[in-house]
DODREN-642159 format. One record per residue (C-alpha): chain; residue number from 1; x, y, z. Coordinates in steps of 0.2 Angstrom, whole numbers, plus 5000, padded with zeros to 4 digits. Example, Ala and Ser with C-alpha at 12.3 -4.5 7.8 and 13.67 -1.06 7.14 Angstrom:
# DODREN-642159
+--------+-----+------+------+------+
: chaine : num :    x :    y :    z :
+--------+-----+------+------+------+
:      A :   1 : 5062 : 4978 : 5039 :
:      A :   2 : 5068 : 4995 : 5036 :
+--------+-----+------+------+------+
This chain:
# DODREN-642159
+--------+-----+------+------+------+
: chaine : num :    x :    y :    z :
+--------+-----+------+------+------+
:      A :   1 : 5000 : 5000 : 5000 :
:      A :   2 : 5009 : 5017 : 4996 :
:      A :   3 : 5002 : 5026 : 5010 :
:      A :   4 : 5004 : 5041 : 5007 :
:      A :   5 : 4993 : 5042 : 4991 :
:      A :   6 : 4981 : 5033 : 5005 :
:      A :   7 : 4981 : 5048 : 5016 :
:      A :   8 : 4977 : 5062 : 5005 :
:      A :   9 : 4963 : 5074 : 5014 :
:      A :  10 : 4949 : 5072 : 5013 :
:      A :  11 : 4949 : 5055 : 5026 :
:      A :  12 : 4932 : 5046 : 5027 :
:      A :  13 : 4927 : 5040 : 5044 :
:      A :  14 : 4910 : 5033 : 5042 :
:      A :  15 : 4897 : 5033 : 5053 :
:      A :  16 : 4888 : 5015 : 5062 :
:      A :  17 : 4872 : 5015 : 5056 :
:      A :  18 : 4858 : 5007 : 5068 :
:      A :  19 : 4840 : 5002 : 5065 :
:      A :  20 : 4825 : 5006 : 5078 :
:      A :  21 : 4827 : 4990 : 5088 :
:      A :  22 : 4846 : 4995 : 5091 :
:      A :  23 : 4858 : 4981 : 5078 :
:      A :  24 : 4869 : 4986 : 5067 :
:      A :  25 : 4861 : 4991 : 5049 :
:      A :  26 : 4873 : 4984 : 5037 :
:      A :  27 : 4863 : 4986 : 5021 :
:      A :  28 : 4864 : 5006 : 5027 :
:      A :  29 : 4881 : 5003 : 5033 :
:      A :  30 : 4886 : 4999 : 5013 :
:      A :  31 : 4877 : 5012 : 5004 :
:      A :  32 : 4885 : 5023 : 5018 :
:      A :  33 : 4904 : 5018 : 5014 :
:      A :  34 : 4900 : 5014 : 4997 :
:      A :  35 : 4893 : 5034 : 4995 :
:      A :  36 : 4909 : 5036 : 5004 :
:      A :  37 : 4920 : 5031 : 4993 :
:      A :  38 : 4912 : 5036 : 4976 :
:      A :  39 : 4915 : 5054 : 4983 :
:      A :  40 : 4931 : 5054 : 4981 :
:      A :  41 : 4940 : 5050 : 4998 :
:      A :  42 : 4958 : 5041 : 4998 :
:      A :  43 : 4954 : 5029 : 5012 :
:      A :  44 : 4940 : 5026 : 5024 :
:      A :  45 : 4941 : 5022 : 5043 :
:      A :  46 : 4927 : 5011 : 5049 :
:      A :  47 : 4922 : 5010 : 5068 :
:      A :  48 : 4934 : 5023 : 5074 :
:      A :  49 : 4929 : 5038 : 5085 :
:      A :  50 : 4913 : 5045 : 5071 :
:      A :  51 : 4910 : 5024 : 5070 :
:      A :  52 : 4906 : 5024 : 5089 :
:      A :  53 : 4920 : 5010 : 5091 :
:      A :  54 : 4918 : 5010 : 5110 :
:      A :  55 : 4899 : 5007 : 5106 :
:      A :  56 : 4899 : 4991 : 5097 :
:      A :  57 : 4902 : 4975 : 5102 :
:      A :  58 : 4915 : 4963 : 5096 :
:      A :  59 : 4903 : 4954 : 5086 :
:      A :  60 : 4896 : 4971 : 5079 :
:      A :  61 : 4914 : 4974 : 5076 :
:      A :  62 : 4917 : 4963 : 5066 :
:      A :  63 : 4902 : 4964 : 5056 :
:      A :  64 : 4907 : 4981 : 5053 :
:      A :  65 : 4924 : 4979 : 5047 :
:      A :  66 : 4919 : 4966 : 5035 :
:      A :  67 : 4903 : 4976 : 5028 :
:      A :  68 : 4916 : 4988 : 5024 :
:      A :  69 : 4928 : 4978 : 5017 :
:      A :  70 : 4916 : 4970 : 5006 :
:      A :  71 : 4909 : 4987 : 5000 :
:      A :  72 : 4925 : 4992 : 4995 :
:      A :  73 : 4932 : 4978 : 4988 :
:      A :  74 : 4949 : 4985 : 4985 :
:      A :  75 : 4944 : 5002 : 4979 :
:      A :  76 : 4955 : 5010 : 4991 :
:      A :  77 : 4962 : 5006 : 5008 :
:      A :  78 : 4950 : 5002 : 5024 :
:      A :  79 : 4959 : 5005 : 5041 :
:      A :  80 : 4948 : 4999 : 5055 :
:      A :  81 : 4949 : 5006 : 5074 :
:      A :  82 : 4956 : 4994 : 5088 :
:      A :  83 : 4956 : 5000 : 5105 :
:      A :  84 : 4951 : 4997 : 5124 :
:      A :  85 : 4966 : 4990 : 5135 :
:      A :  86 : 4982 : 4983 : 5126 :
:      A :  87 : 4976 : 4962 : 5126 :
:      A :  88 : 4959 : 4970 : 5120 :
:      A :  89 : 4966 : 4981 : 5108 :
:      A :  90 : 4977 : 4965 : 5102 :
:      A :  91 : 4959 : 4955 : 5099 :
:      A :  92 : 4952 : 4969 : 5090 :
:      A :  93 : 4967 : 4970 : 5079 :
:      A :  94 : 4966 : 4951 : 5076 :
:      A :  95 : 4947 : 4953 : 5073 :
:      A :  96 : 4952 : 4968 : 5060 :
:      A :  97 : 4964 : 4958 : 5053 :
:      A :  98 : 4951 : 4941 : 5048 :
:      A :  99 : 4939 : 4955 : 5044 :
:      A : 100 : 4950 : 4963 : 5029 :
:      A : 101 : 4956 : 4978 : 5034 :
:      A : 102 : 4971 : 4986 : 5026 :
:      A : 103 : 4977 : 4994 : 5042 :
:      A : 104 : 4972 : 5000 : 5060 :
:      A : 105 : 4970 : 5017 : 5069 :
:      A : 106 : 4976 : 5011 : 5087 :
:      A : 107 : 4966 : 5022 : 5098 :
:      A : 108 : 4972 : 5029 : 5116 :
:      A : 109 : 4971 : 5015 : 5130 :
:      A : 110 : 4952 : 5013 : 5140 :
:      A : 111 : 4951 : 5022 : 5155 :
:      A : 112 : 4972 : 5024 : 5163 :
:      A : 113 : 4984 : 5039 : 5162 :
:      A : 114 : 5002 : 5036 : 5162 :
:      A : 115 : 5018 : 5044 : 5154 :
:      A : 116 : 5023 : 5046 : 5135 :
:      A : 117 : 5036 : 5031 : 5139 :
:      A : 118 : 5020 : 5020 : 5147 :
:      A : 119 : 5012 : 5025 : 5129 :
:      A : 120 : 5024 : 5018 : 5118 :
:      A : 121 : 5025 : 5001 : 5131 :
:      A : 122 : 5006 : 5003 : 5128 :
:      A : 123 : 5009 : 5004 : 5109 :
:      A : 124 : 5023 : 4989 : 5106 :
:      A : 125 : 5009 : 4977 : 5116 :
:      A : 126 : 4996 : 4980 : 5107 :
:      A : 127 : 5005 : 4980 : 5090 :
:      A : 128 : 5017 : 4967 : 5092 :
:      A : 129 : 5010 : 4954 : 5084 :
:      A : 130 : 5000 : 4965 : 5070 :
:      A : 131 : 5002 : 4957 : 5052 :
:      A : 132 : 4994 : 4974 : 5047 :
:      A : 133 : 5001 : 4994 : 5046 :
:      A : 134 : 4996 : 5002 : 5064 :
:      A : 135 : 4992 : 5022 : 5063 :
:      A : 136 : 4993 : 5027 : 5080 :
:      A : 137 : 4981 : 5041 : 5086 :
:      A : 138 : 4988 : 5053 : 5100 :
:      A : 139 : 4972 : 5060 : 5109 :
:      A : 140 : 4967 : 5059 : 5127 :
:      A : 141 : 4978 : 5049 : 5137 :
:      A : 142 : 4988 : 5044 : 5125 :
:      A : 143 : 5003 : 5058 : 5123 :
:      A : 144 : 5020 : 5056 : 5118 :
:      A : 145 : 5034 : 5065 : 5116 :
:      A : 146 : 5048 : 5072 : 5104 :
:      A : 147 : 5059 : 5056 : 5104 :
:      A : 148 : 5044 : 5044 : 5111 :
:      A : 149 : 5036 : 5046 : 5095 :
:      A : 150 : 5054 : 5045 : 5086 :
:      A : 151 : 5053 : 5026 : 5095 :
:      A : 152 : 5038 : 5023 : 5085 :
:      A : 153 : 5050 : 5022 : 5071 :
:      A : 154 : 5058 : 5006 : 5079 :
:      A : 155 : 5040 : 4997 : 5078 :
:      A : 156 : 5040 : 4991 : 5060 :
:      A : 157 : 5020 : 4988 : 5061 :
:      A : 158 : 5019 : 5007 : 5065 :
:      A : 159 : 5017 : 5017 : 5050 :
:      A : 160 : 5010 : 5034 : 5056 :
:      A : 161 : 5005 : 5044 : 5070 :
:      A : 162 : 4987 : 5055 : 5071 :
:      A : 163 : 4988 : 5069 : 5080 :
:      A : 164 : 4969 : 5072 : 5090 :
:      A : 165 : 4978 : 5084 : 5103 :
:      A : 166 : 4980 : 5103 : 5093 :
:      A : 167 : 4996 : 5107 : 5103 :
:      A : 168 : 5003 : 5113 : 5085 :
:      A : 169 : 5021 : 5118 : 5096 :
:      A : 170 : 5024 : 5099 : 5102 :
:      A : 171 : 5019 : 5092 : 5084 :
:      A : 172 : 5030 : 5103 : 5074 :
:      A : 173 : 5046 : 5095 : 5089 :
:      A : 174 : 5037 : 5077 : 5084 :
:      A : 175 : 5040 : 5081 : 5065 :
:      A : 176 : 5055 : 5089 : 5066 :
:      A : 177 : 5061 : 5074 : 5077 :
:      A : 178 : 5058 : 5063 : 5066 :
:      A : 179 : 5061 : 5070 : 5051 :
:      A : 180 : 5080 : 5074 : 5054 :
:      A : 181 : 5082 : 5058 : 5067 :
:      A : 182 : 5091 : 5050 : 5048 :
:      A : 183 : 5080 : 5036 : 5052 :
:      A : 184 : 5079 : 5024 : 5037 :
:      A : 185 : 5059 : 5026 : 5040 :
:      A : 186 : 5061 : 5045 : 5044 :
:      A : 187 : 5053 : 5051 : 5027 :
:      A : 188 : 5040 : 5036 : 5023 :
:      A : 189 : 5033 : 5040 : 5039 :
:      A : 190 : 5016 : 5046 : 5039 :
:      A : 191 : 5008 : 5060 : 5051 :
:      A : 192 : 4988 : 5068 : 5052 :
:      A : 193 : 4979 : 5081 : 5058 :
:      A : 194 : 4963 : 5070 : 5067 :
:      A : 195 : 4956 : 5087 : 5079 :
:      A : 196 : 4935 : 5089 : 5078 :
:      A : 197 : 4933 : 5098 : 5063 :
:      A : 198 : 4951 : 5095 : 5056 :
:      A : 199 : 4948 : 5109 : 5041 :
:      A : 200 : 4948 : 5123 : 5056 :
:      A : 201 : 4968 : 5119 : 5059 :
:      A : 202 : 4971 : 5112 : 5040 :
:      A : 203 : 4980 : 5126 : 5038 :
:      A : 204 : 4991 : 5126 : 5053 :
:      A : 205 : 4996 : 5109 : 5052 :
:      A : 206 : 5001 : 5110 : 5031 :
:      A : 207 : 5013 : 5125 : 5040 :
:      A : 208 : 5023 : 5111 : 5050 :
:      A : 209 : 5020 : 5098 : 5036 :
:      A : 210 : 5003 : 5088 : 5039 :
:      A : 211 : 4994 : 5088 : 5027 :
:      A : 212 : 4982 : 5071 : 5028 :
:      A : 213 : 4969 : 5075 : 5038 :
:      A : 214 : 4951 : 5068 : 5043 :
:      A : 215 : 4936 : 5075 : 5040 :
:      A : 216 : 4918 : 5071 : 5051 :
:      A : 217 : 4910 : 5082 : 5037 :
:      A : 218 : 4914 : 5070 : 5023 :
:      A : 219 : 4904 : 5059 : 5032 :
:      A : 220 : 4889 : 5069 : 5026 :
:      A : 221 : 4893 : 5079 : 5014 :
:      A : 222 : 4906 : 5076 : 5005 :
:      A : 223 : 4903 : 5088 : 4991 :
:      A : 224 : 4908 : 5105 : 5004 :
:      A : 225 : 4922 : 5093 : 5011 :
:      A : 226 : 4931 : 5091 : 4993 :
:      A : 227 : 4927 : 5109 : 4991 :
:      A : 228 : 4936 : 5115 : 5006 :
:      A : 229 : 4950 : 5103 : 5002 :
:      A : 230 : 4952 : 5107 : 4984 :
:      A : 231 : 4953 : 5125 : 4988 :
:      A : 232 : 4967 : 5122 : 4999 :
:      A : 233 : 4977 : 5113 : 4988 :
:      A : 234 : 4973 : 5125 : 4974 :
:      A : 235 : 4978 : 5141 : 4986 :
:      A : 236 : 4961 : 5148 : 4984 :
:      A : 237 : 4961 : 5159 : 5001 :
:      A : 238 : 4944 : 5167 : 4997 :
:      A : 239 : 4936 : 5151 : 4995 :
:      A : 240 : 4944 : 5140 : 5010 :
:      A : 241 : 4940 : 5159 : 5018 :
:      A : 242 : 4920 : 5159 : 5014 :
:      A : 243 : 4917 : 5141 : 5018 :
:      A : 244 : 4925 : 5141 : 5035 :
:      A : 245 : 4914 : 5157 : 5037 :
:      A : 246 : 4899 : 5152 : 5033 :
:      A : 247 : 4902 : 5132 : 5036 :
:      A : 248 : 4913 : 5127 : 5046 :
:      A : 249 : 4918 : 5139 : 5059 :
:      A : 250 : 4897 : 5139 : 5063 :
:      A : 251 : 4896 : 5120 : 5062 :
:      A : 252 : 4910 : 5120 : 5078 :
:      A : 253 : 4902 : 5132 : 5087 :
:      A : 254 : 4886 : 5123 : 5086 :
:      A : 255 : 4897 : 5106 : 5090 :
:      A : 256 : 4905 : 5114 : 5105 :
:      A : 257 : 4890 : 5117 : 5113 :
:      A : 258 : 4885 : 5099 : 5119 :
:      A : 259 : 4898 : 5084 : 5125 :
:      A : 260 : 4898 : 5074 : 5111 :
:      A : 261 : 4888 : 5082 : 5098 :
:      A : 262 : 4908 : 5079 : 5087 :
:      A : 263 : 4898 : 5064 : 5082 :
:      A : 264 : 4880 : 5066 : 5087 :
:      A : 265 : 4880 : 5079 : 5074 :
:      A : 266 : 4887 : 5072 : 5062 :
:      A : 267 : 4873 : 5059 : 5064 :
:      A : 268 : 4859 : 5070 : 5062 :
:      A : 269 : 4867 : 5078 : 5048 :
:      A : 270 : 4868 : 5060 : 5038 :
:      A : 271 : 4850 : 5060 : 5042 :
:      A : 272 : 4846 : 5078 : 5037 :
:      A : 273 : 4855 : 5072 : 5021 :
:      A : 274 : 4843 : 5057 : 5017 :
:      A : 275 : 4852 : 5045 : 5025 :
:      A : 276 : 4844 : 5034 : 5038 :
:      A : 277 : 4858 : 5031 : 5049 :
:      A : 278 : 4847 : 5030 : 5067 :
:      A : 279 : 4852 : 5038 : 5082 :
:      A : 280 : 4870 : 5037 : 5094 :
:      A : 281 : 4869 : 5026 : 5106 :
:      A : 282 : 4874 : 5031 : 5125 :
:      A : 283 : 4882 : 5040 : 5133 :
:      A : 284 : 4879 : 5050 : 5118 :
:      A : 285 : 4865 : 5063 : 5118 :
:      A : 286 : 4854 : 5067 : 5102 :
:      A : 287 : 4856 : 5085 : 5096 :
:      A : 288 : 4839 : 5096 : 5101 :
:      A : 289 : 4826 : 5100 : 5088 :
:      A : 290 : 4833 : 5118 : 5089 :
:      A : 291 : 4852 : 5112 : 5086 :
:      A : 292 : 4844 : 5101 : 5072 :
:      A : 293 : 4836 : 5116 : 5064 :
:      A : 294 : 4850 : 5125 : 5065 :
:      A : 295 : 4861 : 5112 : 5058 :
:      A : 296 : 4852 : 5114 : 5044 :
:      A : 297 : 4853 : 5129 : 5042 :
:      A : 298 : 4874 : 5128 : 5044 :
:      A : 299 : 4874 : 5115 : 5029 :
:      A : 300 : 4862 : 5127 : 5019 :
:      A : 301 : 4874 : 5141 : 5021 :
:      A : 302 : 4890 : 5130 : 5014 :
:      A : 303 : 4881 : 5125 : 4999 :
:      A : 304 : 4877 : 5141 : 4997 :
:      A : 305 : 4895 : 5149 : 4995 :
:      A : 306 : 4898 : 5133 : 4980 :
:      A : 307 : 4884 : 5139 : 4971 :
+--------+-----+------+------+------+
């Protein structure tokens, strides 16, 4: 897999659909991804944080690796999200592994804190047995350092590192570390932007040299997410300027203003678009009739700067 041709921005990270008696609703789950990927995105990443991973059971898991994989059928790459404590993380990764996928997004460790050396031990567990490229996502609890993250480098499995913190200071050290480290690995490996609402800091992080980043909003609508990313790419300022203005800087003001609503939104935004996707499950709240209406309203607006 060449990844970096994988890890071009837009990222698709779909959503778990559910039907009203609360399972999994695979045919949904397919026209979903497959919509996904007819859009235009470079890869998608099935049950991570916008899939609700820590939602789903293991069997749900797996159903939703292997929908996905299926749907894509070797369109473009699927990395599925494996997590929990480090043995769990390691069954995940095994199930990802039967399922399909191309690769995994190792999310931060369930529940414990610990230092950016206790990370990396976290990291080789998990991973060592992983016949699959591992992208590791820094958010949370999980925090490493300048030469903590260089060590990555060392793990052969490790591929990339995803960056869900916004502390743009400590990640241009993390690049810069491993960039110059002379590594054999130093300029294969792979970094991304993965904040709430990544096209907000696009910009900042194309400044220290990420430019893959993921996108909730491609999840439903695709159309503005290609937009925003296209003018980036193309240098149109007053473009990239006009949709984060009437778009996205709206949308994360309306997403900050419940716990949660980073994926509950993006939920009843698939639904505002046609797509019966069901409701979050807890502890994840349903965005108000009001928020709804506003959301609306949000989507409107970006659409209306492309036309």
């Amino acid at each position: 897999m060449d990844l970096q041709a994988a890890l071009v921005p837009p990222l698709s990270f779909p959503l778990t659909p559910f039907t009203e008696d609360d399972r999994v609703d695979a045919e949904v789950l397919s026209a979903h991804v497959d919509q996904q990927v007819a859009a235009g995105t470079a890869a998608v990443f099935i049950a991570c944080g916008t899939g609700e991973f820590t939602a789903l059971s293991r069997e749900e898991y797996r159903q939703v690796v292997s929908t996905a994989v299926k749907t894509v059928a070797g369109r473009i790459p699927v990395f599925a999200g494996v997590g929990g404590g480090p043995a769990t993380a390691r069954e995940y990764l095994a199930d990802a592994t039967a399922a399909g996928a191309d690769g995994v997004l190792l999310l931060p460790p369930y529940l414990v804190t610990s230092t950016p050396e206790g990370i990396l031990g976290h990291i080789r567990y998990a991973v060592r047995d992983s016949e699959l490229p591992v992208i590791v996502y820094q958010r949370a609890n999980a925090r490493l350092s300048p030469a903590t993250a260089l060590a990555l480098l060392d793990l052969p499995q490790v591929v990339g590192l995803k960056d869900g913190l916004g502390d743009v200071e400590q990640m241009q050290r993390i690049v810069a570390t491993v960039r110059t480290s002379g590594h054999p690995r130093a300029a294969e490996f792979a970094f991304l932007n993965g904040l709430p609402t990544a096209e907000l800091s696009a910009r900042a992080y194309r400044a220290i040299g990420i430019a893959s980043y993921s996108s909730a909003v491609h999840s439903f609508a695709p159309d503005l997410a290609h937009a925003f990313a296209r003018a980036l790419d193309t240098g149109d300022d007053a473009l990239a300027d006009a949709l984060l203005a009437a778009f996205l800087l709206p949308l994360a003001d309306l997403r900050d203003q419940v716990p949660g609503y980073a994926v509950a939104l993006v939920k009843a935004a698939a639904r505002l678009e046609g797509l019966p996707v069901g409701p979050v499950r807890p502890p994840l709240v349903e965005p108000s009739p009001e928020h709804v209406e506003r959301l609306a309203r949000i989507i409107a607006a970006g659409r209306a700067v492309l036309a």
